[in-house]
C-alpha distance (Angstrom), angle and dihedral (degrees) to the residues before:
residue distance angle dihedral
X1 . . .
X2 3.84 . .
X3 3.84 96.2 .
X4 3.93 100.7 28.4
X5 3.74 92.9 101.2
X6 3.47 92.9 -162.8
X7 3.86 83.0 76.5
X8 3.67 115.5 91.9
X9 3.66 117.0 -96.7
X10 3.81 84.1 -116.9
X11 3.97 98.3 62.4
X12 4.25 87.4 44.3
X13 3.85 93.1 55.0
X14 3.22 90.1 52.7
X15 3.60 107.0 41.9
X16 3.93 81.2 54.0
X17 3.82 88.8 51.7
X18 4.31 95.7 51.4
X19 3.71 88.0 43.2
X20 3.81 90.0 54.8
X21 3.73 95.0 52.2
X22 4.37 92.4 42.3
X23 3.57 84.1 53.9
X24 3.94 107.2 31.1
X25 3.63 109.9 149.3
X26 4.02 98.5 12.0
X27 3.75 102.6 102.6
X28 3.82 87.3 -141.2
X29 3.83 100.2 -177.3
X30 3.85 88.2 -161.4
X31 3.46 97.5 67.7
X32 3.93 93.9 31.7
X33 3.58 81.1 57.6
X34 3.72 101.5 51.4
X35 3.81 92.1 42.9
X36 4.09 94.6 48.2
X37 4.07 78.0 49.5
X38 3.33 96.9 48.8
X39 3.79 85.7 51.4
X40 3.85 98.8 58.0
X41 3.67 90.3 50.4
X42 3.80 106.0 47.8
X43 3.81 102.2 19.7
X44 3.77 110.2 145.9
X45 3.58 133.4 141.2
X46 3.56 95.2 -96.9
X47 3.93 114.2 129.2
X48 3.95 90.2 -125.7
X49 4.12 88.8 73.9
X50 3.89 88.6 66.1
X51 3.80 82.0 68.5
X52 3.64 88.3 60.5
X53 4.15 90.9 39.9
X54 4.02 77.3 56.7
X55 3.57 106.4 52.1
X56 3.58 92.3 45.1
X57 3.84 97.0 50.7
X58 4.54 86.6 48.3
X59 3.74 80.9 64.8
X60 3.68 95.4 62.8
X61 4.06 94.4 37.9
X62 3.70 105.5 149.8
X63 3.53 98.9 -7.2
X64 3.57 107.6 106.6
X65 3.68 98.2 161.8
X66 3.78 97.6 62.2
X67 3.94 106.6 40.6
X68 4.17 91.1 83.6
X69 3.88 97.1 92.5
X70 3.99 84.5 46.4
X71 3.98 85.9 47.0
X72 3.80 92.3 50.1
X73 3.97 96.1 43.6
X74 3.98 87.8 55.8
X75 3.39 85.3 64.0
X76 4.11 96.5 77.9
X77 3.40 92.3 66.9
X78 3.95 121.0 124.3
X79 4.28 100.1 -155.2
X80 3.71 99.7 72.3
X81 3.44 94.5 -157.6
X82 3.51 107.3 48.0
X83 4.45 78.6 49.9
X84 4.15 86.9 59.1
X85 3.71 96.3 44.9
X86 4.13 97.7 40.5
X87 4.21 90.1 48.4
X88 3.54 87.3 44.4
X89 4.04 90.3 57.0
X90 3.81 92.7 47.9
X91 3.49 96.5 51.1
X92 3.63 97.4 40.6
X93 4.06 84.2 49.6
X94 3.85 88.5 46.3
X95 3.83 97.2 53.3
X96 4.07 97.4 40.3
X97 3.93 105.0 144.5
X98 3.33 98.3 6.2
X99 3.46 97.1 106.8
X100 4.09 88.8 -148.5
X101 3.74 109.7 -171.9
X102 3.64 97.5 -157.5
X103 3.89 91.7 49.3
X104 3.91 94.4 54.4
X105 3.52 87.0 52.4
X106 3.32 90.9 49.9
X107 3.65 97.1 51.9
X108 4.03 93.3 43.4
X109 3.63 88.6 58.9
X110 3.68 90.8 49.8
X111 3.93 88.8 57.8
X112 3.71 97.3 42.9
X113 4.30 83.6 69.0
X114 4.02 107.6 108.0
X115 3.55 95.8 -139.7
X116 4.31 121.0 174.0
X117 3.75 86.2 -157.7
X118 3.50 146.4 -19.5
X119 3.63 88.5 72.7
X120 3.47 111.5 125.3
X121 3.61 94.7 113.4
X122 4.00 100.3 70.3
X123 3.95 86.3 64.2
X124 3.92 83.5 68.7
X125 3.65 93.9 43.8
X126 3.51 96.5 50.9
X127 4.41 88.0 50.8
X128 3.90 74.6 47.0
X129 3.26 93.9 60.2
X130 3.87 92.7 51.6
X131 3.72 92.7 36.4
X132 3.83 100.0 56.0
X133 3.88 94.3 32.5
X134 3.78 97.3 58.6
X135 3.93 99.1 77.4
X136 3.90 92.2 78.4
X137 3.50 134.6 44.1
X138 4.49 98.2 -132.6
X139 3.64 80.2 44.4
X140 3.96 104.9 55.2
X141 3.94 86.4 41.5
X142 3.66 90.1 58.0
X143 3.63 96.1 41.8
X144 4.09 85.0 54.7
X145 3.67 99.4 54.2
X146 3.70 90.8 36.5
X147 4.23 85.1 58.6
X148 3.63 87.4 42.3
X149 3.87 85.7 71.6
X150 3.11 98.7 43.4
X151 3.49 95.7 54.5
X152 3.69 86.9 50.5
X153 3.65 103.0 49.8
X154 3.99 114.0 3.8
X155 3.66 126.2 104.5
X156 3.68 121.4 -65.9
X157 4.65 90.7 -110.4
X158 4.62 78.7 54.0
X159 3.72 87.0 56.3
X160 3.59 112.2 46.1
């Protein structure tokens, strides 16, 4: 169903989506695969991709060390935008819990950009930056003040 594209985009996005959450955690390359494939093919700007982005990024939940390949295969594709906001998902999904320093830095300095548009991917850093903060205790009250400002001066896309 996923790569029959005379599916709707509707019935792909969320194929991708269920097959995320059967397999959340499992790396499965097959599917990671198909959905990176299905990607190339049919990736548009339409909201229904970040389904898609989604079910690919549940694969990699937790498992930091194995999401590069997916990471590096991301890289091939054409809409620039829709390649920030889908590597943004897997690695945000790949360091959940881990309360990874480096990454919320990362992720802060993606939402302190002043972009017009093109922006959709500093809404997932800033869940990132809840996400990946909330396995320690230091880290979660860092991640909270560090929203607090955001909320109080970022861009109007940080804040909703």
């Amino acid at each position: 169903v996923m790569v029959d594209a005379d599916q709707p985009l509707e019935s792909s996005a969320f194929a991708a989506l269920s097959l995320g959450l059967v397999y959340c955690g499992s790396c499965n390359t097959e599917v990671a695969e198909t959905i990176v494939e299905v990607l190339m093919v049919r990736g548009t700007d339409d909201t229904l991709i970040r389904f898609l982005c989604l079910g690919l990024g549940l694969l990699y939940i937790g498992r930091s060390d194995k999401a590069e390949a997916t990471l590096e295969a991301l890289k091939v594709l054409e809409n620039k935008s829709l390649q920030r906001y889908c590597s943004l998902t897997v690695e945000t999904c790949a360091y959940v819990g881990t309360g990874n320093v480096l990454k919320i830095q990362s992720l802060l300095h993606t939402c302190a950009e002043h972009l017009e548009n093109d922006n959709a991917h500093q809404a997932v850093a800033v869940l990132g930056i809840a996400l990946i903060s909330m396995g320690e205790d230091i880290g979660g009250e860092m991640a909270l003040r560090s929203l607090d400002h955001l909320l109080q001066y970022g861009e109007v896309n940080i804040r909703r």
